[in-house]
C-alpha positions as CSV (number, residue, x, y, z in Angstrom):
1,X,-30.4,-4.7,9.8
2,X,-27.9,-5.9,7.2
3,X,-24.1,-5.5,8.4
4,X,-20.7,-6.4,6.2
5,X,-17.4,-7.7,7.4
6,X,-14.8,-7.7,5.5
7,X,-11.5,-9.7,6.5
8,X,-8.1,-9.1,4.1
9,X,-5.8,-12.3,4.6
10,X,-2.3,-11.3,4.6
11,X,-1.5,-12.5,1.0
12,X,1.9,-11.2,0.2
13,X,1.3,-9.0,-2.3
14,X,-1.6,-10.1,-3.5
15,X,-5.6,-10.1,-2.6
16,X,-7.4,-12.2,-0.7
17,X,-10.4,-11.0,0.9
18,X,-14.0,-12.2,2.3
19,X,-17.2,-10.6,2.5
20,X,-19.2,-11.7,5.1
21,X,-23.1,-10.1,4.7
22,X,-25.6,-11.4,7.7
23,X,-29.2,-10.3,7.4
24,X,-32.1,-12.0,8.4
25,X,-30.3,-14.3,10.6
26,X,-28.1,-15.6,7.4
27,X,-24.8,-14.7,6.3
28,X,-24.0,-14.7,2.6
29,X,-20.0,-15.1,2.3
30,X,-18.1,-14.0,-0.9
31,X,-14.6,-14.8,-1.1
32,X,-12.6,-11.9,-3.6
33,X,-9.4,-14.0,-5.3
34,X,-6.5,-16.0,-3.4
35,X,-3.4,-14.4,-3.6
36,X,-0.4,-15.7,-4.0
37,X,0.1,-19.3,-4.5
38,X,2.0,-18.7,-0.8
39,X,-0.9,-17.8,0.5
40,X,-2.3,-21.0,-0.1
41,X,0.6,-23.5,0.7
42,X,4.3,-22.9,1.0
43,X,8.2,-24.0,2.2
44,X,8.4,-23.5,5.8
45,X,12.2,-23.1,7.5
46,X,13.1,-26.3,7.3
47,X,11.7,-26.8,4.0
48,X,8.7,-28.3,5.4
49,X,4.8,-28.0,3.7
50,X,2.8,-25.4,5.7
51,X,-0.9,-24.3,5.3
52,X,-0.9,-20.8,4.1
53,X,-3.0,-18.0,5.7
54,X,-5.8,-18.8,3.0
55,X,-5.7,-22.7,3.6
56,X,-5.9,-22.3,7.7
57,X,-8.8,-19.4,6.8
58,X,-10.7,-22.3,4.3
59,X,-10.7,-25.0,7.2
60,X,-11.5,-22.3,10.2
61,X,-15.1,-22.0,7.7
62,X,-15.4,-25.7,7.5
63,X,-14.9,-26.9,11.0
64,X,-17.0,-23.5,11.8
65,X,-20.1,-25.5,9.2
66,X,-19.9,-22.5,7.0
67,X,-19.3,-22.5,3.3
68,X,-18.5,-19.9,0.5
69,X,-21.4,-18.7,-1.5
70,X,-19.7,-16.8,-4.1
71,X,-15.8,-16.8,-5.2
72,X,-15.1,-14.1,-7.6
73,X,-11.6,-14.5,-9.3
74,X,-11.1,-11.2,-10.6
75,X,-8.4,-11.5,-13.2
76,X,-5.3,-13.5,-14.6
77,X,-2.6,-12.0,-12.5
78,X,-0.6,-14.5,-10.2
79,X,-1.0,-12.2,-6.8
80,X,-4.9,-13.1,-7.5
81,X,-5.5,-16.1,-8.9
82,X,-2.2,-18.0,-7.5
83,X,-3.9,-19.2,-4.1
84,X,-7.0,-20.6,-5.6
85,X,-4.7,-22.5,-8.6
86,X,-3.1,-23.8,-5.2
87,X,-6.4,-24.7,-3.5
88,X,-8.2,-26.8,-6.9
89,X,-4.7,-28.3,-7.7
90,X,-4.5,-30.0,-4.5
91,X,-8.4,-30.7,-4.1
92,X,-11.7,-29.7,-6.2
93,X,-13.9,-27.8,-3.3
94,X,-17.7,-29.5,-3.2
95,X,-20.0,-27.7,-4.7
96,X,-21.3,-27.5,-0.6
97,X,-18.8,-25.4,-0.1
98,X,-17.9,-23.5,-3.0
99,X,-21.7,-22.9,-4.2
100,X,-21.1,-20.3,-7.4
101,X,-17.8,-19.3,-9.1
102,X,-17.3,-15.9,-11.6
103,X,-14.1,-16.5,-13.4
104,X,-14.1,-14.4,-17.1
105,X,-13.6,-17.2,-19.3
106,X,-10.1,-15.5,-21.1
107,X,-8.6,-16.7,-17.9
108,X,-6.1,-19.1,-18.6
109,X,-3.0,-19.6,-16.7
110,X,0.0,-21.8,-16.3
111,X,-0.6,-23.5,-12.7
112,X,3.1,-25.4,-13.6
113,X,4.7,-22.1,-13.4
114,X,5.1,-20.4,-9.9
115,X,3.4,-22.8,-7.6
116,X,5.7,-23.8,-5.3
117,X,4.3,-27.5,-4.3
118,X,3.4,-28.6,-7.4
119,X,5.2,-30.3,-10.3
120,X,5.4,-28.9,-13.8
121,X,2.5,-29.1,-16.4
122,X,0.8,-27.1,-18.6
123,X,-3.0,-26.4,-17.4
124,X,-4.9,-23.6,-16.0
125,X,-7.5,-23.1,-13.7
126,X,-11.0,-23.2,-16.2
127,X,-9.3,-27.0,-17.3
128,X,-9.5,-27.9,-13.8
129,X,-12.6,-27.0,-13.3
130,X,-14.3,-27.5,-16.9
131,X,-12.1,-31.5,-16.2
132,X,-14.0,-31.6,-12.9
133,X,-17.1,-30.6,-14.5
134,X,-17.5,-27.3,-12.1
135,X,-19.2,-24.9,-13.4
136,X,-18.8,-20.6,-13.3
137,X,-20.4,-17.5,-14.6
138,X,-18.3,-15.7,-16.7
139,X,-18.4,-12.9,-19.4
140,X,-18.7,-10.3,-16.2
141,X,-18.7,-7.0,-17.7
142,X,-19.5,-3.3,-16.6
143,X,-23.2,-2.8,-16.4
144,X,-24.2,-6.1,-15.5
145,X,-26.6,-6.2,-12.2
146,X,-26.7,-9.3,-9.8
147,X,-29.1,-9.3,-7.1
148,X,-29.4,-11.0,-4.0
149,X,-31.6,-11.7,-1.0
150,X,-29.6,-8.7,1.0
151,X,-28.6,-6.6,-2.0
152,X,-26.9,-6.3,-5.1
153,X,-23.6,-6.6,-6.8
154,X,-22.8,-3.7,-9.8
155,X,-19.9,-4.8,-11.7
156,X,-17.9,-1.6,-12.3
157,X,-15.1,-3.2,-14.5
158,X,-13.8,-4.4,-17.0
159,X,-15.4,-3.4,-20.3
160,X,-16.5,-6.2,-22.7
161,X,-13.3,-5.2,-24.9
162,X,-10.5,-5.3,-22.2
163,X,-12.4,-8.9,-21.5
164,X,-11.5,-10.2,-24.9
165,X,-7.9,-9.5,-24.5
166,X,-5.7,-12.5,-23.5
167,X,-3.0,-11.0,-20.5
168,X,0.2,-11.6,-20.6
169,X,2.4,-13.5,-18.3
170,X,4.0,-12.4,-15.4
171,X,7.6,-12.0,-15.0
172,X,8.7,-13.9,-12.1
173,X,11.7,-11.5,-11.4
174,X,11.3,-8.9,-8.0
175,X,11.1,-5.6,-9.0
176,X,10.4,-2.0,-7.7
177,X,10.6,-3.7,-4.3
178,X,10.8,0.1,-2.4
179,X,9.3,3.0,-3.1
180,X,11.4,5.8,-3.5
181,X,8.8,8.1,-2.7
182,X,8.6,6.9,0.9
183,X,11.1,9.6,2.0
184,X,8.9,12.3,0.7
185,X,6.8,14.4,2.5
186,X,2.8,13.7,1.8
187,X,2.4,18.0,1.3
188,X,5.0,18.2,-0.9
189,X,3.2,15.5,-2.8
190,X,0.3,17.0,-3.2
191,X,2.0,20.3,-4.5
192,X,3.1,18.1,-7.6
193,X,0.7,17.8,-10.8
194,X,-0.7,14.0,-10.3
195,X,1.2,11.6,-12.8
196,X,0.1,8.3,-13.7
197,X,0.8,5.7,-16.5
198,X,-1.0,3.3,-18.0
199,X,-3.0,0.2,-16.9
200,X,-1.7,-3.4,-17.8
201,X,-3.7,-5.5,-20.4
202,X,-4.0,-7.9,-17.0
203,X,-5.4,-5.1,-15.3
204,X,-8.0,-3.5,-17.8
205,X,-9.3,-7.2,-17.3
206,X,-9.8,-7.1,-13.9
207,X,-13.3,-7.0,-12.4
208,X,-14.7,-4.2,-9.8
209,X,-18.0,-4.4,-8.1
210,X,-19.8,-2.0,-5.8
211,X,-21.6,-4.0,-3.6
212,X,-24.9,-2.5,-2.1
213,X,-27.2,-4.2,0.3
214,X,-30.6,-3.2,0.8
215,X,-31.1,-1.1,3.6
216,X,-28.4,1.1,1.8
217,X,-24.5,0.5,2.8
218,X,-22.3,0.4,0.1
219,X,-18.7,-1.1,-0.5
220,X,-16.2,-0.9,-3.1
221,X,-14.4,-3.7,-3.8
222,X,-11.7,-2.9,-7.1
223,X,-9.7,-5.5,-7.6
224,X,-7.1,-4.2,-9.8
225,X,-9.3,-2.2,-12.4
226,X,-8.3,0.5,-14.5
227,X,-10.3,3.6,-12.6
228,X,-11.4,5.5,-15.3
229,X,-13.8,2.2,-16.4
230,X,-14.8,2.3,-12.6
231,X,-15.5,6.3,-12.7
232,X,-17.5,6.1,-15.7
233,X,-19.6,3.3,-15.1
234,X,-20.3,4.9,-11.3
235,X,-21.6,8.4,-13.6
236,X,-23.9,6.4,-16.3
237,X,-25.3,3.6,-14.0
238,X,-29.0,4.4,-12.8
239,X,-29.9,4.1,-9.6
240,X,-26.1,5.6,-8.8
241,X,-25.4,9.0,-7.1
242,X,-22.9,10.9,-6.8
243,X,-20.8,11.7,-4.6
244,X,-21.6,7.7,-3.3
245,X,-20.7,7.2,0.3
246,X,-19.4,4.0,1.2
247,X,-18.0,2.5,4.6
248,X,-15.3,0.2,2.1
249,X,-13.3,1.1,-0.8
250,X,-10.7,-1.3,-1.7
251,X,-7.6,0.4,-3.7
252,X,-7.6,-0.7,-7.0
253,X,-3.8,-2.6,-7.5
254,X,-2.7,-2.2,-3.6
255,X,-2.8,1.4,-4.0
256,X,-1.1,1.7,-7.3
257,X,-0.4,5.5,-9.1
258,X,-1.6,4.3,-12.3
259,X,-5.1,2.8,-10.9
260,X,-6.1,6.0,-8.7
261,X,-7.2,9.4,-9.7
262,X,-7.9,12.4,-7.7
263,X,-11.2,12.4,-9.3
264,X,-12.0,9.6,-7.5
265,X,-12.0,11.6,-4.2
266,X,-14.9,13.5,-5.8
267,X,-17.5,10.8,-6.9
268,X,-16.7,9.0,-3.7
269,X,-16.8,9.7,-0.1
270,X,-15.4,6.6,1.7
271,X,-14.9,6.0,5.7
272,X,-12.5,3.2,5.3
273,X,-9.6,2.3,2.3
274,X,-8.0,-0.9,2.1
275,X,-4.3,-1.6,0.9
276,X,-3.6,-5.2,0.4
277,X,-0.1,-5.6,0.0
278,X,3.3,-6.2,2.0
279,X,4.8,-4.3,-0.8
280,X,7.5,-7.4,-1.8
281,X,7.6,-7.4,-5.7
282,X,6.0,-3.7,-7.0
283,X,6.6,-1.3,-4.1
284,X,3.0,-0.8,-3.5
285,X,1.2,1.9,-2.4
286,X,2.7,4.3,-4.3
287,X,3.1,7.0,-1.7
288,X,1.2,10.1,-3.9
289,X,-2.2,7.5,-3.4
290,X,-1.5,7.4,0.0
291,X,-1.1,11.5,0.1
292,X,-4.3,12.1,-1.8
293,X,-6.5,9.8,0.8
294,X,-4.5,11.5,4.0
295,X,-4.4,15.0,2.7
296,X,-7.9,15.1,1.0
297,X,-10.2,12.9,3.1
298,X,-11.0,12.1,6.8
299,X,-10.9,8.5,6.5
300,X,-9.2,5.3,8.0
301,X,-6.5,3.2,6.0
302,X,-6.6,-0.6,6.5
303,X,-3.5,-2.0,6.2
304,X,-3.6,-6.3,6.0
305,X,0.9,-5.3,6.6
306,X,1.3,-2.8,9.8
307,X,4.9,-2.8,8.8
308,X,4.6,-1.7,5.1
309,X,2.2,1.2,6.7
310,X,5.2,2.0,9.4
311,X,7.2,2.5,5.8
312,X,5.2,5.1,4.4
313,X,5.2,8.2,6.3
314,X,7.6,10.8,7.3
315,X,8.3,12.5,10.9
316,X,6.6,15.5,9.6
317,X,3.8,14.1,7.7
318,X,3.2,12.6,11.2
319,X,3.4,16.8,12.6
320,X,1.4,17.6,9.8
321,X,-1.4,15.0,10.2
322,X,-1.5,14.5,14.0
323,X,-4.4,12.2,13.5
324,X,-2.8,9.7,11.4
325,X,-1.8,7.3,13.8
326,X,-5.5,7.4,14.5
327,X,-6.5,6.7,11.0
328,X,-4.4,4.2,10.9
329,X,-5.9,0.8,11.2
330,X,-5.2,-3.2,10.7
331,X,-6.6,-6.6,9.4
């Protein structure tokens, strides 16, 4: 029998998640980006270092003999890569521990801008590791198969073009910090003609994989992909049918509007979503996401936050959905 864990670190509003496969008495651990560079290391109250939720997770493995198989770094954006710029700025990881890296090899970012514990300089995460001499697999595009002793890993996204376009940086300003679609009730919603805009350069770069182990679970793990790239690799990948049933779909950009479609619900029939996000800087889930997975499907919603799920729903979506506090679930 081949199980899968999966653990979401509370990451601000970012990802950080690890994949824990056991089968034949082994486990095969992937870890899936590292969040902010908070997550990692930060200013406690008295302006003290701390570990951050991903450091304390990194040394719980170590003291517990274990080590990381596979770190997958899925695209440029801070609230992704900005723990693990943390992590290799303050120590290079043996290769014992870290064993394999993919990292798209457009990835280059400032680590002098946004870390909070580190001083100022112009470098980027494939310097520090092509300085260190560590290597990673990169050019991960759609289509491209990798298998493994308990299954295999489809990668969903990005396409070789969104690949070859350098992202943009981030603005360090807060944003869209509430949703002001909270207050709305998840019928009313669904009512409404489904509007989304476009994806981000950052995000078209983004990689998705549907992992698969052998004796047939399957898990969706989207990063922050652009969904219609996901969709249309899921229809034109042999092997692949729909609708796919899968115990774990991670929401592609913490449940944002302009990575979902309603179509989605239609290729896929998932028991358990994941939002990753406290909802700090965009105001993520968007709350018609949320309406479309509550209104349209049976399943569970993993929150890494409990209070940015408290946030979302109304007193009468709560009379309209008596289950939901059932379906509600936490990391």
């Amino acid at each position: 029998m081949i199980t899968v864990d999966i653990e979401v670190i509370k990451a601000y509003y970012g990802d950080c998640i690890f994949v824990t496969i056991c089968y034949d008495g082994k486990e095969y651990i992937i870890m899936i980006d590292g969040g902010t560079p908070r997550t990692y290391i930060h200013r406690g109250r008295y302006g003290r270092t701390e570990d951050g939720n991903l450091k304390q997770k990194l040394e719980k493995l170590k003291k517990a003999g274990k080590a990381i198989d596979l770190l997958i770094i899925t695209h440029v954006d801070d609230d992704h890569v900005g723990g693990v710029l943390a992590w290799y700025h303050e120590e290079i990881p043996s290769s014992e521990f870290v064993k394999q890296i993919w990292m798209n090899d457009d990835v280059e970012v400032n680590i002098g801008k946004g870390l909070e514990n580190t001083s100022a300089q112009v470098a980027s995460l494939k310097e520090i590791l092509e300085e260190n001499n560590v290597p990673f697999e990169n050019k991960i595009v759609k289509g491209r198969v990798f298998q493994f002793e308990w299954g295999r890993l489809i990668a969903l996204a990005p396409t070789a073009e969104a690949h070859n376009k350098i992202a943009e940086d981030i603005g360090d300003e807060l944003n869209n910090t509430t949703n002001d679609r909270y207050d709305e009730d998840i019928k009313k919603l669904l009512k409404e003609p489904y509007e989304r805009g476009t994806c981000t350069p950052e995000n078209d770069a983004s990689m998705a994989f549907l992992l698969q182990t052998k004796d047939g679970e399957n898990c969706l793990l989207l990063g922050d992909a652009n969904i219609d790239v996901v969709m249309d690799t899921l229809e034109h990948t042999a092997g692949i049918e729909l609708p796919l049933k899968c115990k774990w779909l991670k929401l592609s950009h913490h449940g944002s509007k302009n990575n979902f479609s309603p179509e989605l619900l239609e290729k896929i029939v998932a028991e358990n979503y994941i939002v990753s996000t406290n909802g700090l800087k965009f105001g993520h889930p968007d709350k018609e996401v949320i309406s479309y997975i509550v209104g349209k499907t049976d399943a569970k919603l993993w929150f890494n936050y409990p209070e940015r799920a408290e946030k979302i729903f109304t007193e009468q979506d709560k009379q309209d959905y008596p289950d939901l506090a059932e379906r509600l679930r936490y990391f």
